[in-house]
VEXTI-696237 format. One record per residue (C-alpha): residue number from 1; residue in three letters; x, y, z. Coordinates in steps of 0.1 Angstrom, whole numbers. Layout:
! VEXTI-696237
+------+------+-------+-------+-------+
| resi | resn |     X |     Y |     Z |
+------+------+-------+-------+-------+
|  NUM |  ALA |     X |     Y |     Z |
...
+------+------+-------+-------+-------+
//
This chain:
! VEXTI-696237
+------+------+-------+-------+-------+
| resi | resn |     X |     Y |     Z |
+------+------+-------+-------+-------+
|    1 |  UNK |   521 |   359 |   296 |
|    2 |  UNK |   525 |   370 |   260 |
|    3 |  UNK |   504 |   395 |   242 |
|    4 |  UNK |   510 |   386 |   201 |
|    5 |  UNK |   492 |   407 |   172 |
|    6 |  UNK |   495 |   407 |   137 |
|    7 |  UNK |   488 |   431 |   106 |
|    8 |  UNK |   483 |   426 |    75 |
|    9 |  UNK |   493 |   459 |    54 |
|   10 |  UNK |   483 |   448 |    20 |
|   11 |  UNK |   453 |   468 |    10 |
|   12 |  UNK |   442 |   501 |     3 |
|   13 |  UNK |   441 |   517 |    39 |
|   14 |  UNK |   478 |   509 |    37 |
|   15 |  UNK |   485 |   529 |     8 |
|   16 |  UNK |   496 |   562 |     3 |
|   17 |  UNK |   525 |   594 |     9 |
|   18 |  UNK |   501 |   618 |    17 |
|   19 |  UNK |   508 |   629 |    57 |
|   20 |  UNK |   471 |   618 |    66 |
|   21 |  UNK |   472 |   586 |    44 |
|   22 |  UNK |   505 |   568 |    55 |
|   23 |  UNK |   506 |   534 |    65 |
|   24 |  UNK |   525 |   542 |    96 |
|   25 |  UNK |   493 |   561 |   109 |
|   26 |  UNK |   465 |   536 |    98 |
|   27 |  UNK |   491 |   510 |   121 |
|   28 |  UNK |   489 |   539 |   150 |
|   29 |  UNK |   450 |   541 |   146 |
|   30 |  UNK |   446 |   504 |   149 |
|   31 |  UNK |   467 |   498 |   176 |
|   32 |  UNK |   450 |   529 |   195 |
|   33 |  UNK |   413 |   516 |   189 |
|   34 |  UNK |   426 |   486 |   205 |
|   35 |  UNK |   445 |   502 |   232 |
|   36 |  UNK |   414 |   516 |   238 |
|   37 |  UNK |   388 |   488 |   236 |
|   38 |  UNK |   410 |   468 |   255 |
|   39 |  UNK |   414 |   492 |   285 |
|   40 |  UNK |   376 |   492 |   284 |
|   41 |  UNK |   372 |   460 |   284 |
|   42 |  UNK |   394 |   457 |   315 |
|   43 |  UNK |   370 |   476 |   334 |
|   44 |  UNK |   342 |   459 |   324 |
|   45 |  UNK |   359 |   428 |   338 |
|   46 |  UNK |   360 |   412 |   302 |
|   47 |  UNK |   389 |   387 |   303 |
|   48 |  UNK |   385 |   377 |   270 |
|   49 |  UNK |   422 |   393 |   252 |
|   50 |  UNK |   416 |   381 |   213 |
|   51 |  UNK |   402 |   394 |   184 |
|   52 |  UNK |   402 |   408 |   153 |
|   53 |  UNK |   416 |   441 |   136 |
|   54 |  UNK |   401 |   460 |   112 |
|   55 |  UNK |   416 |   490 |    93 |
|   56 |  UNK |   396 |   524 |    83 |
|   57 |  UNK |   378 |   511 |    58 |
|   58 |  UNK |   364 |   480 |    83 |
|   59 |  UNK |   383 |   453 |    68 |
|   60 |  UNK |   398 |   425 |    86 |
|   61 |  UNK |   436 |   432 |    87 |
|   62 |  UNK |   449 |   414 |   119 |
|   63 |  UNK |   446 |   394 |   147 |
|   64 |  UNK |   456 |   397 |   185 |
|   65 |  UNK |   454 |   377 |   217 |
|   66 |  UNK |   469 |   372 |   248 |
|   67 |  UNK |   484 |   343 |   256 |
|   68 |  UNK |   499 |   321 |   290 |
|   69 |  UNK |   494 |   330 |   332 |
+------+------+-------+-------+-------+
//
């Protein structure tokens, strides 16, 4: 089994120095919400593991999915 997930860091949630606005926490956020959705989708007994990302601002940024036995 193989979990794969791309994003894309080439728009304006991305950008920034400030401490709240660094890219390296929008990435974080992102791959919390999904930490998160995923676990509840676990219990749920959703067995679906694809989708899309979307950044702060609710655009499409990235992809995952879970792949193989």
């Amino acid at each position: 089994m193989q979990f794969n997930c791309t994003i894309e860091m080439d728009n304006d949630a991305f950008i920034g120095t400030e401490p709240l606005t660094h890219p390296v926490l929008e990435v974080a956020r992102i791959l919390n919400k999904l930490a998160k959705d995923m676990d509840g989708a676990y219990i749920d007994g959703d067995t679906s593991w694809d989708g899309y990302l979307r950044d702060i601002n609710g655009n499409k940024v990235g992809y995952y999915k879970v792949e193989g036995d």
